[in-house]
VEXDREN-2710 file (C-alpha; in Angstrom, 1 decimal):
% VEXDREN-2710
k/r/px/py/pz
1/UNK/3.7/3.8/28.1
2/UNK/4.6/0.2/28.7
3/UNK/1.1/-0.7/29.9
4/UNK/-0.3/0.4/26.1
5/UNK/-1.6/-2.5/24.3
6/UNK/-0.2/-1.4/21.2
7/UNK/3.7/-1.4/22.8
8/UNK/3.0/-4.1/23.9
9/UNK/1.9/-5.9/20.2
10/UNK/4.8/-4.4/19.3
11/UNK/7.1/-5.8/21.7
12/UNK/5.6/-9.3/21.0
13/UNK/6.3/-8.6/17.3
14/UNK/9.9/-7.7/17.7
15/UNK/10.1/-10.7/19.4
16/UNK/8.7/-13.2/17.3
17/UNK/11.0/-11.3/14.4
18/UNK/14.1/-11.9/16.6
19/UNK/13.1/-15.7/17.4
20/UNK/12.7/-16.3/13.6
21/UNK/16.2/-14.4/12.6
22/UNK/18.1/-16.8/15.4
23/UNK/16.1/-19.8/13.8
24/UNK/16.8/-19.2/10.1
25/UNK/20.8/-18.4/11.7
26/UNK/20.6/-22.1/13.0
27/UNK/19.1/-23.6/9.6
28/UNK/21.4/-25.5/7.6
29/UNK/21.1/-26.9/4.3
30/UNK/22.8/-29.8/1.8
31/UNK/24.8/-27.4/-0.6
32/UNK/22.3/-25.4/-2.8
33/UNK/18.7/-27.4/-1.8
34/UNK/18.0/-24.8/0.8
35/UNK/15.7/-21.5/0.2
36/UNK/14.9/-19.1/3.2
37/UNK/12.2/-16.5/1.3
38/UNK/10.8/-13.9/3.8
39/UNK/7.9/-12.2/2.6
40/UNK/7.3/-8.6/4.2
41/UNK/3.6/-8.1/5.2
42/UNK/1.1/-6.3/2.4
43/UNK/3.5/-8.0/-0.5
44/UNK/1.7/-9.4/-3.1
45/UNK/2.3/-13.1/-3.5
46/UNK/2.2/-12.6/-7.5
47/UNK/5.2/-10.6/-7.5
48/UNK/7.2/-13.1/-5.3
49/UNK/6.1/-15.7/-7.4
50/UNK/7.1/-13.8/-10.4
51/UNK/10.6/-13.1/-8.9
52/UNK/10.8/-17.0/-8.4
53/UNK/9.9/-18.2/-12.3
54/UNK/13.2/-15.3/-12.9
55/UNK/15.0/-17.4/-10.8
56/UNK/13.8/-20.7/-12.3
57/UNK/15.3/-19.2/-15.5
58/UNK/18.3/-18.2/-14.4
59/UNK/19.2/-21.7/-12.5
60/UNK/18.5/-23.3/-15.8
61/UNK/22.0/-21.9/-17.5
62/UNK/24.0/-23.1/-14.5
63/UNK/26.3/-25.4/-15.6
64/UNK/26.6/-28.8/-12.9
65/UNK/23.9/-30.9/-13.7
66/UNK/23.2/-32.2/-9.9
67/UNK/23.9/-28.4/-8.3
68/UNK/21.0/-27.3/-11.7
69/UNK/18.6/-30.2/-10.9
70/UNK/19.1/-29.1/-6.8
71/UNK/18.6/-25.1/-7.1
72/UNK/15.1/-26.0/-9.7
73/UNK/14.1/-28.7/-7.4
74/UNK/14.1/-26.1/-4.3
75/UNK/12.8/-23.6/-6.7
76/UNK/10.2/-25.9/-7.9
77/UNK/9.5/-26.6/-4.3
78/UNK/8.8/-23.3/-2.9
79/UNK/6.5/-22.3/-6.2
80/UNK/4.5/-25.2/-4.6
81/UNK/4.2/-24.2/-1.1
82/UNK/3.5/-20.3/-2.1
83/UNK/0.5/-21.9/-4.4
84/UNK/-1.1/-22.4/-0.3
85/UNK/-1.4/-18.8/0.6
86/UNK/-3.7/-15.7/-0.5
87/UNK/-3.2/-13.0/-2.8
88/UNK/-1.6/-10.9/0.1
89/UNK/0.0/-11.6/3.4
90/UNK/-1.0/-9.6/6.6
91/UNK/2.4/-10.8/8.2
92/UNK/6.0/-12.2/7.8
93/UNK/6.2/-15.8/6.1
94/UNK/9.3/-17.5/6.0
95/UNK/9.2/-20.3/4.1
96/UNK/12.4/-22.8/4.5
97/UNK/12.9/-25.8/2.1
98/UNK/14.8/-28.3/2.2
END
């Protein structure tokens, strides 16, 4: 059983999973200017993108200029870098901005 190729894709996938938990554990941001968004595989990138102009909205009504202008900034950020991908992912994305 150990010798199948498919345990053994699995196996490598469990551990790329772990490496990227243990890394995102070790990332460390400046107050509110960080964003860790995992996407699970076969999610559509619209939806994500639509749960991120929600959260554009809601960061507008926060009250601290500079922690406002930080969280939309990240926001903004992330919108960007989700513009690079296709309609659907066939794996995990993490994308971390600082």
């Amino acid at each position: 059983m150990a010798d199948d190729p498919s345990a053994a894709d699995r196996n490598v996938e469990i551990w790329k999973i772990k490496k990227l938990i243990k890394s995102l554990e070790a990332a460390r941001g400046n107050g509110t200017s960080m964003i860790s968004l995992i996407i699970p595989p076969k999610d559509q990138i619209s939806r994500v993108a639509k749960m991120l102009a929600d959260e554009f909205g809601t960061a507008s009504n926060i009250k601290s200029r500079v922690n406002r202008l930080s969280v939309l900034g990240a926001i903004t950020s992330v919108q960007q870098r989700l513009k690079l991908y296709n309609k659907e992912l066939t794996t995990v994305r993490t994308l971390k901005i600082l």
